[in-house]
N, C-alpha and C positions, 0 to 999 in steps of 0.2 A: 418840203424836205428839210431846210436851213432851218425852220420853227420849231421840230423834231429833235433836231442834234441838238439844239440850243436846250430843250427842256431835258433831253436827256441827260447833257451834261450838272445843269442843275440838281437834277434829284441823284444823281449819284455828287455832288458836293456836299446836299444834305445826308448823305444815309455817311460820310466819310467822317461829317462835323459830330452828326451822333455815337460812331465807333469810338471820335479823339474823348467824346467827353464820359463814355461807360468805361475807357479805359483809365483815365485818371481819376474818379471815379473809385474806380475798384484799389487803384494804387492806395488812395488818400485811406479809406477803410484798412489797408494792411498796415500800413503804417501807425495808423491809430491802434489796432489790436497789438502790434508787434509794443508800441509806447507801452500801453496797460499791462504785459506780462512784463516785459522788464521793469515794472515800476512795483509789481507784487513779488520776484524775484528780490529787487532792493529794500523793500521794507521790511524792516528789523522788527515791528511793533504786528507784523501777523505773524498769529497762532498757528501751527500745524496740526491738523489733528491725527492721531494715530487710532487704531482699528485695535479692539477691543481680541487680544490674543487667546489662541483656542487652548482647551487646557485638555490633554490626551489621557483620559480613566485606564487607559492597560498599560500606560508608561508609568515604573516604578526604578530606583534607584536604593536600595538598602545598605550598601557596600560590599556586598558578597565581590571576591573579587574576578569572579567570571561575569559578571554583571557590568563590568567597568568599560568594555571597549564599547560592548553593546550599544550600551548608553550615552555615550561619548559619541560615537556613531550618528545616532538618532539624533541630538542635539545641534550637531554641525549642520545635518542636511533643512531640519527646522527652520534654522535660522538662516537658510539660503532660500526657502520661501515668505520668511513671516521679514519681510524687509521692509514694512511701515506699521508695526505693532509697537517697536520700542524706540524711546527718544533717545533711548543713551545704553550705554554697554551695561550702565549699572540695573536700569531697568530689565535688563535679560540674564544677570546674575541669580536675580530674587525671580526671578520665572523658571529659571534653572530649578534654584533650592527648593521648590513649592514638589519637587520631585522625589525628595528624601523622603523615605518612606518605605512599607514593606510591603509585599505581595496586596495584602488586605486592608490598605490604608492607616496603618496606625505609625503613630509616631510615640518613640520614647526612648527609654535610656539604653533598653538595649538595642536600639538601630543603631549602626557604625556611621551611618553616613549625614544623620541626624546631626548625632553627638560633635559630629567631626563641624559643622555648618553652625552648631549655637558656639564651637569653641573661634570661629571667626572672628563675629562683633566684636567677642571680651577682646580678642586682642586688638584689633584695629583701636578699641576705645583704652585702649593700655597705652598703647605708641603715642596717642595723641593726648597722656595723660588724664584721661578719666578715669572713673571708677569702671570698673573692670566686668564689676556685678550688673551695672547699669547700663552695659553696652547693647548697641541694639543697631538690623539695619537702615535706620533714619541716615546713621553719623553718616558724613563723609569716608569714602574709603580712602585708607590710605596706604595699607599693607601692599607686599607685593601679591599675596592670592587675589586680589580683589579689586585691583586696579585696572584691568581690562578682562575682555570675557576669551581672549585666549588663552593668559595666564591663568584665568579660573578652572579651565579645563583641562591647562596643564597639571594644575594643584591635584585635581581630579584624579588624573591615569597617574600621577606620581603615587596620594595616600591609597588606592587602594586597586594597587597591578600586583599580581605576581612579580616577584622583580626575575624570577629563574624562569618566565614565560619563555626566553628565549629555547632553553635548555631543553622544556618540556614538548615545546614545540617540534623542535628536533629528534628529539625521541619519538612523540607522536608520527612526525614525518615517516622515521624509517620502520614503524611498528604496522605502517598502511599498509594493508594487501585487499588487494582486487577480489573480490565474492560472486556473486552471483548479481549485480549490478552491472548494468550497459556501463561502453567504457566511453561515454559520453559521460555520465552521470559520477564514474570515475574520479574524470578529470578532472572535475568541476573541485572536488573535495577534495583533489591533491592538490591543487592549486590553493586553494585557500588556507592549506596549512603550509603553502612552500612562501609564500608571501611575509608570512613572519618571523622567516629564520634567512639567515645572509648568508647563502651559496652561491659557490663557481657554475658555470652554467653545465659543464664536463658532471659536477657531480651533480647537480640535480638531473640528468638524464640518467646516469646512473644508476642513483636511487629508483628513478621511475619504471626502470627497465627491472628493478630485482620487487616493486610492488604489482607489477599487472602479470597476468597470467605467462608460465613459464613456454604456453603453448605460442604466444603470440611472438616472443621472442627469437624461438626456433622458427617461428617461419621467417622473421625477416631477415636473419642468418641464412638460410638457406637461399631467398630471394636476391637476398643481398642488398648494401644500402644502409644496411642496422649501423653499422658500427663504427662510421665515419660520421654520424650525426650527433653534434653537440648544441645543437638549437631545441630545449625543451618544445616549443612550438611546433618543430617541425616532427618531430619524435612522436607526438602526441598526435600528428597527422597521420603519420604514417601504420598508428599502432591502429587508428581507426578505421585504416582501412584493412589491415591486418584480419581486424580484431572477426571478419566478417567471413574471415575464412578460416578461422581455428578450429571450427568445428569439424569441417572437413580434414584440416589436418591432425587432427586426434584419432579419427577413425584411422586416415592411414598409416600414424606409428602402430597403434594397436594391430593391424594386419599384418605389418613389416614384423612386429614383434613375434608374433604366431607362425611368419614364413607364409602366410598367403598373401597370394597377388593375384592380378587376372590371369595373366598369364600362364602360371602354374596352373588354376584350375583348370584352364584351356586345355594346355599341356597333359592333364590329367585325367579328361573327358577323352582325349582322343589316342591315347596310349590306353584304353581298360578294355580289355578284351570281350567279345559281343557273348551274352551271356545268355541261358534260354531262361527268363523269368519262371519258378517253378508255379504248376498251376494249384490255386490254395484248393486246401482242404474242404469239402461240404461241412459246415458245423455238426457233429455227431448230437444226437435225440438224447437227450439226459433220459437213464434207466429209471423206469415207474419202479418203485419202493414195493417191496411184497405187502406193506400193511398187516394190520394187527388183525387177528379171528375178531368173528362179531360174537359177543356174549348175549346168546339168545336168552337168558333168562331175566338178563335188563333190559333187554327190548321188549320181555311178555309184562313185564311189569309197569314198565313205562307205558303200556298200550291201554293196561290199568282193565285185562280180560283173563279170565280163568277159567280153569276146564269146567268147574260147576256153574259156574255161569249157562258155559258151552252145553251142558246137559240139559242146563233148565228151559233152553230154546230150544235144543232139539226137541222134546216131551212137549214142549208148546204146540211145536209145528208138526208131533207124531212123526217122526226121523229117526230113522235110526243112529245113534251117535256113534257106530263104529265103522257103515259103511254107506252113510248118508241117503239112504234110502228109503223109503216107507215103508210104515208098520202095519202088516195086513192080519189082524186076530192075533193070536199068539205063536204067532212061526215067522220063520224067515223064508220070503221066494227068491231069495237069494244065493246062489252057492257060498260055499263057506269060501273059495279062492278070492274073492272081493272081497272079503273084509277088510278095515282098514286096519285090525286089530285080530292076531288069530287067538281064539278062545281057546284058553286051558282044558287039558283032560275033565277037572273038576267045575265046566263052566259050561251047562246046558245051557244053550242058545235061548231055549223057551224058557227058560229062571229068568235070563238076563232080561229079555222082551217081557217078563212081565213086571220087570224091578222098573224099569223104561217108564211102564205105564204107571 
Protein backbone atom coordinates (compact mmCIF):
# COMPACT_ATOMS: atom_id res chain seq x y z
CA UNK A 1 0.00 0.00 0.00
CA UNK A 2 3.00 2.57 1.15
CA UNK A 3 4.73 1.43 -2.58
CA UNK A 4 1.42 2.85 -4.19
CA UNK A 5 1.24 6.26 -2.64
CA UNK A 6 4.87 6.60 -3.09
CA UNK A 7 4.55 5.93 -7.06
CA UNK A 8 1.53 7.71 -7.00
CA UNK A 9 2.88 10.70 -5.79
CA UNK A 10 5.75 10.43 -8.27
CA UNK A 11 3.90 10.44 -11.42
CA UNK A 12 1.59 13.14 -10.44
CA UNK A 13 5.37 15.36 -9.79
CA UNK A 14 6.07 14.13 -13.26
CA UNK A 15 2.76 15.08 -15.08
CA UNK A 16 3.18 18.82 -12.75
CA UNK A 17 7.02 19.10 -14.04
CA UNK A 18 5.50 18.62 -17.67
CA UNK A 19 2.54 21.38 -17.09
CA UNK A 20 5.56 23.91 -15.41
CA UNK A 21 7.54 23.29 -18.64
CA UNK A 22 4.37 23.55 -21.72
CA UNK A 23 3.71 26.58 -19.78
CA UNK A 24 6.82 28.52 -20.10
CA UNK A 25 7.11 27.15 -23.10
CA UNK A 26 4.18 28.63 -24.63
CA UNK A 27 4.92 32.06 -22.57
CA UNK A 28 8.57 32.25 -24.21
CA UNK A 29 6.83 31.71 -28.07
CA UNK A 30 4.39 34.79 -27.09
CA UNK A 31 6.81 36.81 -26.12
CA UNK A 32 8.91 36.20 -29.18
CA UNK A 33 5.97 36.77 -31.68
CA UNK A 34 4.85 39.85 -29.52
CA UNK A 35 9.11 40.99 -30.00
CA UNK A 36 8.67 40.37 -34.00
CA UNK A 37 5.52 42.63 -34.47
CA UNK A 38 6.70 45.46 -32.50
CA UNK A 39 10.02 45.24 -34.33
CA UNK A 40 7.82 45.48 -37.96
CA UNK A 41 5.73 48.10 -36.32
CA UNK A 42 9.28 50.00 -35.52
CA UNK A 43 10.84 49.66 -38.78
CA UNK A 44 10.80 52.64 -40.84
CA UNK A 45 12.65 50.84 -43.91
CA UNK A 46 9.13 48.39 -44.65
CA UNK A 47 7.13 49.06 -47.51
CA UNK A 48 3.29 49.03 -47.03
CA UNK A 49 1.56 47.90 -49.75
CA UNK A 50 -1.71 49.32 -50.78
CA UNK A 51 -4.51 47.39 -52.79
CA UNK A 52 -5.03 48.32 -56.16
CA UNK A 53 -8.44 50.90 -56.03
CA UNK A 54 -11.60 50.04 -57.77
CA UNK A 55 -12.64 52.43 -60.52
CA UNK A 56 -16.80 52.60 -60.51
CA UNK A 57 -17.96 52.94 -64.71
CA UNK A 58 -21.55 54.52 -63.71
CA UNK A 59 -19.87 57.15 -61.42
CA UNK A 60 -19.56 60.44 -63.40
CA UNK A 61 -19.08 63.99 -62.24
CA UNK A 62 -19.53 66.73 -65.13
CA UNK A 63 -20.41 69.83 -62.96
CA UNK A 64 -24.07 69.96 -63.51
CA UNK A 65 -25.01 71.38 -60.31
CA UNK A 66 -27.60 68.90 -59.27
CA UNK A 67 -24.84 66.35 -59.66
CA UNK A 68 -22.73 68.04 -56.86
CA UNK A 69 -24.14 66.63 -53.49
CA UNK A 70 -24.59 63.33 -55.25
CA UNK A 71 -21.24 62.94 -55.86
CA UNK A 72 -19.84 64.29 -52.95
CA UNK A 73 -22.06 61.72 -51.22
CA UNK A 74 -20.69 58.77 -52.98
CA UNK A 75 -17.07 59.88 -52.50
CA UNK A 76 -17.18 60.24 -48.52
CA UNK A 77 -18.86 56.85 -48.04
CA UNK A 78 -15.95 55.39 -50.74
CA UNK A 79 -13.50 56.43 -48.80
CA UNK A 80 -14.79 55.01 -45.42
CA UNK A 81 -14.48 51.54 -47.17
CA UNK A 82 -11.31 51.87 -49.48
CA UNK A 83 -9.03 52.56 -46.14
CA UNK A 84 -5.86 50.81 -47.46
CA UNK A 85 -5.88 51.69 -51.35
CA UNK A 86 -4.30 55.19 -50.70
CA UNK A 87 -1.02 56.28 -49.00
CA UNK A 88 -1.64 59.74 -48.87
CA UNK A 89 -4.79 62.27 -49.28
CA UNK A 90 -3.08 63.26 -52.38
CA UNK A 91 -3.29 59.88 -53.73
CA UNK A 92 -7.34 60.21 -53.38
CA UNK A 93 -7.35 63.73 -54.81
CA UNK A 94 -6.23 62.24 -58.45
CA UNK A 95 -8.75 59.20 -57.72
CA UNK A 96 -11.36 61.75 -57.10
CA UNK A 97 -10.46 63.82 -60.54
CA UNK A 98 -10.24 60.47 -62.67
CA UNK A 99 -14.14 61.26 -62.15
CA UNK A 100 -14.64 64.50 -64.20
CA UNK A 101 -16.18 63.60 -66.87
CA UNK A 102 -19.71 63.35 -68.74
CA UNK A 103 -22.46 60.88 -68.82
CA UNK A 104 -20.60 58.95 -71.85
CA UNK A 105 -16.95 59.28 -70.76
CA UNK A 106 -15.66 62.13 -72.60
CA UNK A 107 -13.59 64.76 -71.36
CA UNK A 108 -13.00 68.27 -72.97
CA UNK A 109 -13.65 71.94 -72.87
CA UNK A 110 -16.94 71.88 -72.60
CA UNK A 111 -17.13 69.65 -69.23
CA UNK A 112 -17.39 72.23 -66.20
CA UNK A 113 -15.79 70.16 -63.94
CA UNK A 114 -12.92 69.06 -66.27
CA UNK A 115 -12.11 72.47 -67.05
CA UNK A 116 -12.33 73.50 -63.45
CA UNK A 117 -9.59 70.43 -62.28
CA UNK A 118 -6.82 71.23 -65.28
CA UNK A 119 -7.26 75.09 -63.83
CA UNK A 120 -5.78 73.48 -60.44
CA UNK A 121 -2.13 72.45 -61.30
CA UNK A 122 -1.66 75.93 -63.37
CA UNK A 123 -2.29 77.50 -60.24
CA UNK A 124 -0.61 75.42 -57.70
CA UNK A 125 2.53 75.63 -60.31
CA UNK A 126 1.77 79.63 -60.21
CA UNK A 127 2.14 79.90 -56.36
CA UNK A 128 5.15 78.01 -56.35
CA UNK A 129 6.43 80.05 -59.20
CA UNK A 130 6.45 77.96 -62.27
CA UNK A 131 5.42 78.17 -65.41
CA UNK A 132 1.94 78.11 -65.22
CA UNK A 133 1.45 76.23 -68.79
CA UNK A 134 3.60 73.50 -67.51
CA UNK A 135 1.82 72.61 -64.43
CA UNK A 136 0.86 69.39 -63.76
CA UNK A 137 -0.41 66.71 -60.92
CA UNK A 138 3.43 65.52 -60.27
CA UNK A 139 4.02 69.07 -58.42
CA UNK A 140 3.60 69.12 -54.83
CA UNK A 141 0.38 70.65 -53.76
CA UNK A 142 0.40 73.54 -52.19
CA UNK A 143 -2.88 75.52 -52.75
CA UNK A 144 -5.54 75.56 -50.32
CA UNK A 145 -8.10 73.27 -52.75
CA UNK A 146 -5.47 70.71 -52.77
CA UNK A 147 -3.87 70.27 -49.57
CA UNK A 148 -6.11 67.82 -47.93
CA UNK A 149 -9.13 65.74 -49.34
CA UNK A 150 -11.51 67.67 -47.22
CA UNK A 151 -10.78 70.94 -48.44
CA UNK A 152 -10.91 69.21 -52.01
CA UNK A 153 -14.41 68.45 -51.42
CA UNK A 154 -15.14 71.56 -49.93
CA UNK A 155 -13.75 73.23 -53.27
CA UNK A 156 -16.22 70.85 -54.70
CA UNK A 157 -19.79 71.71 -53.30
CA UNK A 158 -18.47 75.37 -53.09
CA UNK A 159 -17.59 75.81 -57.49
CA UNK A 160 -20.52 73.99 -58.29
CA UNK A 161 -23.73 74.19 -55.63
CA UNK A 162 -26.50 76.12 -56.23
CA UNK A 163 -25.80 78.73 -53.68
CA UNK A 164 -30.05 79.68 -53.53
CA UNK A 165 -30.40 75.61 -52.77
CA UNK A 166 -31.40 76.79 -49.54
CA UNK A 167 -34.20 78.96 -50.97
CA UNK A 168 -35.38 76.39 -53.58
CA UNK A 169 -35.31 73.90 -51.07
CA UNK A 170 -37.77 75.57 -49.24
CA UNK A 171 -40.07 76.33 -51.85
CA UNK A 172 -39.79 72.65 -52.89
CA UNK A 173 -40.55 71.81 -49.15
CA UNK A 174 -43.92 73.77 -48.98
CA UNK A 175 -44.98 73.00 -52.86
CA UNK A 176 -45.11 68.95 -51.35
CA UNK A 177 -48.44 67.55 -51.28
CA UNK A 178 -49.32 64.10 -50.51
CA UNK A 179 -50.88 61.92 -53.89
CA UNK A 180 -51.64 58.91 -54.16
CA UNK A 181 -48.52 57.42 -52.27
CA UNK A 182 -48.50 55.37 -48.98
CA UNK A 183 -47.65 57.85 -46.26
CA UNK A 184 -44.73 55.83 -45.44
CA UNK A 185 -43.23 56.50 -48.69
CA UNK A 186 -44.57 60.04 -48.03
CA UNK A 187 -42.49 60.58 -45.30
CA UNK A 188 -39.56 59.35 -46.41
CA UNK A 189 -39.44 62.32 -49.33
CA UNK A 190 -40.56 64.89 -46.93
CA UNK A 191 -37.87 64.30 -44.91
CA UNK A 192 -35.23 64.45 -47.33
CA UNK A 193 -36.24 67.73 -48.50
CA UNK A 194 -36.75 69.17 -44.71
CA UNK A 195 -33.03 68.11 -43.91
CA UNK A 196 -31.78 70.74 -46.09
CA UNK A 197 -33.60 73.83 -45.03
CA UNK A 198 -33.22 75.19 -41.09
CA UNK A 199 -36.58 74.98 -39.41
CA UNK A 200 -38.31 75.40 -36.03
CA UNK A 201 -39.53 72.13 -35.12
CA UNK A 202 -43.50 74.00 -34.59
CA UNK A 203 -43.09 74.92 -38.29
CA UNK A 204 -41.87 71.84 -39.82
CA UNK A 205 -45.05 70.11 -38.18
CA UNK A 206 -46.89 72.66 -39.59
CA UNK A 207 -45.94 72.45 -42.96
CA UNK A 208 -46.42 68.66 -42.66
CA UNK A 209 -49.80 68.94 -41.55
CA UNK A 210 -50.87 71.46 -44.67
CA UNK A 211 -48.80 68.67 -47.22
CA UNK A 212 -50.59 65.25 -46.25
CA UNK A 213 -54.06 64.73 -46.92
CA UNK A 214 -56.60 67.10 -45.46
CA UNK A 215 -58.60 64.01 -44.52
CA UNK A 216 -55.94 62.78 -42.17
CA UNK A 217 -56.02 65.84 -40.37
CA UNK A 218 -59.53 66.11 -39.54
CA UNK A 219 -59.37 62.91 -38.05
CA UNK A 220 -56.81 63.61 -35.55
CA UNK A 221 -58.70 66.81 -34.64
CA UNK A 222 -61.63 65.10 -34.02
CA UNK A 223 -59.56 62.22 -32.20
CA UNK A 224 -57.67 64.53 -30.57
CA UNK A 225 -53.95 64.97 -29.80
CA UNK A 226 -53.24 66.73 -33.38
CA UNK A 227 -52.54 69.93 -32.17
CA UNK A 228 -50.46 69.92 -29.20
CA UNK A 229 -47.67 68.03 -31.09
CA UNK A 230 -44.62 69.71 -32.23
CA UNK A 231 -42.31 66.59 -32.47
CA UNK A 232 -42.16 66.15 -36.45
CA UNK A 233 -41.44 62.38 -35.37
CA UNK A 234 -44.14 62.05 -33.38
CA UNK A 235 -46.65 63.88 -35.90
CA UNK A 236 -45.59 61.57 -38.42
CA UNK A 237 -46.51 58.66 -36.09
CA UNK A 238 -49.44 59.57 -35.43
CA UNK A 239 -50.46 60.52 -39.18
CA UNK A 240 -49.52 56.74 -39.82
CA UNK A 241 -51.73 55.49 -37.89
CA UNK A 242 -54.34 57.93 -38.97
CA UNK A 243 -53.57 57.55 -42.24
CA UNK A 244 -55.30 53.94 -42.00
CA UNK A 245 -58.46 55.19 -41.24
CA UNK A 246 -59.11 58.02 -43.63
CA UNK A 247 -60.78 56.08 -45.94
CA UNK A 248 -63.38 55.36 -43.59
CA UNK A 249 -63.64 58.71 -42.52
CA UNK A 250 -64.33 60.18 -46.05
CA UNK A 251 -67.02 57.97 -46.57
CA UNK A 252 -68.64 59.31 -43.49
CA UNK A 253 -68.19 63.09 -44.24
CA UNK A 254 -69.69 62.28 -47.60
CA UNK A 255 -72.92 60.67 -45.81
CA UNK A 256 -73.00 63.43 -43.07
CA UNK A 257 -72.91 65.78 -46.09
CA UNK A 258 -76.04 64.01 -47.99
CA UNK A 259 -77.87 63.76 -44.19
CA UNK A 260 -77.70 59.95 -44.10
CA UNK A 261 -76.74 57.91 -41.28
CA UNK A 262 -77.77 54.64 -39.95
CA UNK A 263 -79.99 55.82 -37.98
CA UNK A 264 -82.21 57.73 -40.13
CA UNK A 265 -82.53 54.93 -42.56
CA UNK A 266 -83.59 52.90 -39.55
CA UNK A 267 -85.89 55.55 -38.61
CA UNK A 268 -87.12 55.54 -42.10
CA UNK A 269 -87.63 51.67 -42.70
CA UNK A 270 -89.78 51.82 -39.78
CA UNK A 271 -91.97 54.99 -40.02
CA UNK A 272 -93.07 53.90 -44.04
CA UNK A 273 -96.28 52.68 -44.16
CA UNK A 274 -97.07 48.65 -45.04
CA UNK A 275 -97.69 48.91 -48.67
CA UNK A 276 -99.72 46.17 -50.84
CA UNK A 277 -96.77 45.68 -53.53
CA UNK A 278 -98.86 46.10 -56.99
CA UNK A 279 -98.96 42.69 -58.91
CA UNK A 280 -97.04 43.29 -62.34
CA UNK A 281 -98.43 43.18 -65.56
CA UNK A 282 -98.22 39.75 -67.74
CA UNK A 283 -96.00 41.18 -70.77
CA UNK A 284 -98.73 41.89 -73.53
CA UNK A 285 -98.11 39.64 -77.20
CA UNK A 286 -96.64 42.20 -79.65
CA UNK A 287 -99.66 42.51 -82.58
CA UNK A 288 -98.57 40.37 -85.80
CA UNK A 289 -98.31 43.13 -88.64
CA UNK A 290 -101.23 42.65 -91.44
CA UNK A 291 -98.44 42.00 -94.14
CA UNK A 292 -98.28 42.99 -97.67
CA UNK A 293 -100.70 40.87 -100.55
CA UNK A 294 -98.81 38.03 -102.24
CA UNK A 295 -98.28 39.20 -105.89
CA UNK A 296 -99.31 36.04 -107.55
CA UNK A 297 -97.94 36.83 -110.96
CA UNK A 298 -94.31 36.91 -109.52
CA UNK A 299 -94.69 34.03 -107.86
CA UNK A 300 -96.19 32.24 -111.50
CA UNK A 301 -93.13 33.56 -112.91
CA UNK A 302 -90.64 32.76 -110.52
CA UNK A 303 -92.17 29.10 -110.69
CA UNK A 304 -90.96 29.59 -114.29
CA UNK A 305 -94.70 27.52 -115.44
CA UNK A 306 -97.31 28.82 -117.92
CA UNK A 307 -100.71 28.08 -118.84
CA UNK A 308 -99.40 26.64 -122.41
CA UNK A 309 -97.04 24.72 -120.84
CA UNK A 310 -100.16 23.51 -118.64
CA UNK A 311 -102.02 22.68 -121.94
CA UNK A 312 -99.32 20.91 -123.56
CA UNK A 313 -99.41 18.30 -120.52
CA UNK A 314 -102.76 17.99 -120.21
CA UNK A 315 -103.05 16.81 -124.43
CA UNK A 316 -100.12 14.69 -123.25
CA UNK A 317 -101.85 12.94 -120.70
CA UNK A 318 -105.48 13.37 -122.79
CA UNK A 319 -107.09 15.70 -119.80
CA UNK A 320 -109.16 17.76 -120.07
CA UNK A 321 -107.59 21.30 -119.13
CA UNK A 322 -110.72 22.92 -117.83
CA UNK A 323 -112.10 20.20 -115.54
CA UNK A 324 -109.11 17.88 -115.15
CA UNK A 325 -110.90 15.02 -116.30
CA UNK A 326 -110.53 12.55 -119.29
CA UNK A 327 -111.16 12.86 -122.77
CA UNK A 328 -113.62 10.05 -123.87
CA UNK A 329 -114.10 10.72 -128.16
CA UNK A 330 -115.27 14.05 -128.77
CA UNK A 331 -117.87 14.92 -125.79
CA UNK A 332 -117.68 15.54 -122.36
CA UNK A 333 -119.37 12.90 -119.54
CA UNK A 334 -119.08 15.46 -117.61
CA UNK A 335 -121.86 17.98 -116.56
CA UNK A 336 -121.09 21.28 -117.50
CA UNK A 337 -121.48 22.38 -113.26
CA UNK A 338 -117.61 20.99 -112.75
CA UNK A 339 -116.05 22.88 -115.11
CA UNK A 340 -113.23 24.54 -113.80
CA UNK A 341 -113.99 27.15 -116.59
CA UNK A 342 -117.66 27.94 -117.71
CA UNK A 343 -117.74 27.94 -121.47
CA UNK A 344 -119.01 30.99 -123.45
CA UNK A 345 -122.50 30.94 -125.40
CA UNK A 346 -119.98 30.98 -128.64
CA UNK A 347 -117.86 27.94 -127.04
CA UNK A 348 -119.10 24.35 -128.06
CA UNK A 349 -117.74 22.03 -125.83
CA UNK A 350 -117.15 19.57 -128.72
CA UNK A 351 -114.97 22.50 -130.81
CA UNK A 352 -112.97 22.84 -127.65
CA UNK A 353 -112.32 18.91 -127.08
CA UNK A 354 -111.33 18.69 -130.46
CA UNK A 355 -108.92 22.03 -130.48
CA UNK A 356 -107.67 19.68 -126.96
CA UNK A 357 -106.74 16.91 -129.32
Amino acid sequence: MQQEITHLRSDMAHACGVINALGSSTASCMERLESIASKEKEDPTKVKIFRKPPYYSHIFFSGDVKETNLFCFFIRNAFERLTEHFPNEKHCILWIAGYFRSADGRMGDWCPSYNWWRGLPRKNAHIQGFDAATGSSLSIFVIEELMTLAAFLSSIKYSFSNHKEFEDARKALKLLKKKGEPIEQFNITFNSLLYSVDLSDALKCEIYAEAINPEIVNLGLQRGGWTGVTDLNARQAMAFILAKNATEVVALERNRAKGITAASVKQRLNSAPNRVAPVPKPPQQSKLSDGTPMDLDVIQANSEFTYALFKAKCIEAGMCARHQGRIYGTGMPVPLHVFLLQPGPNDPMCQFHMNLK
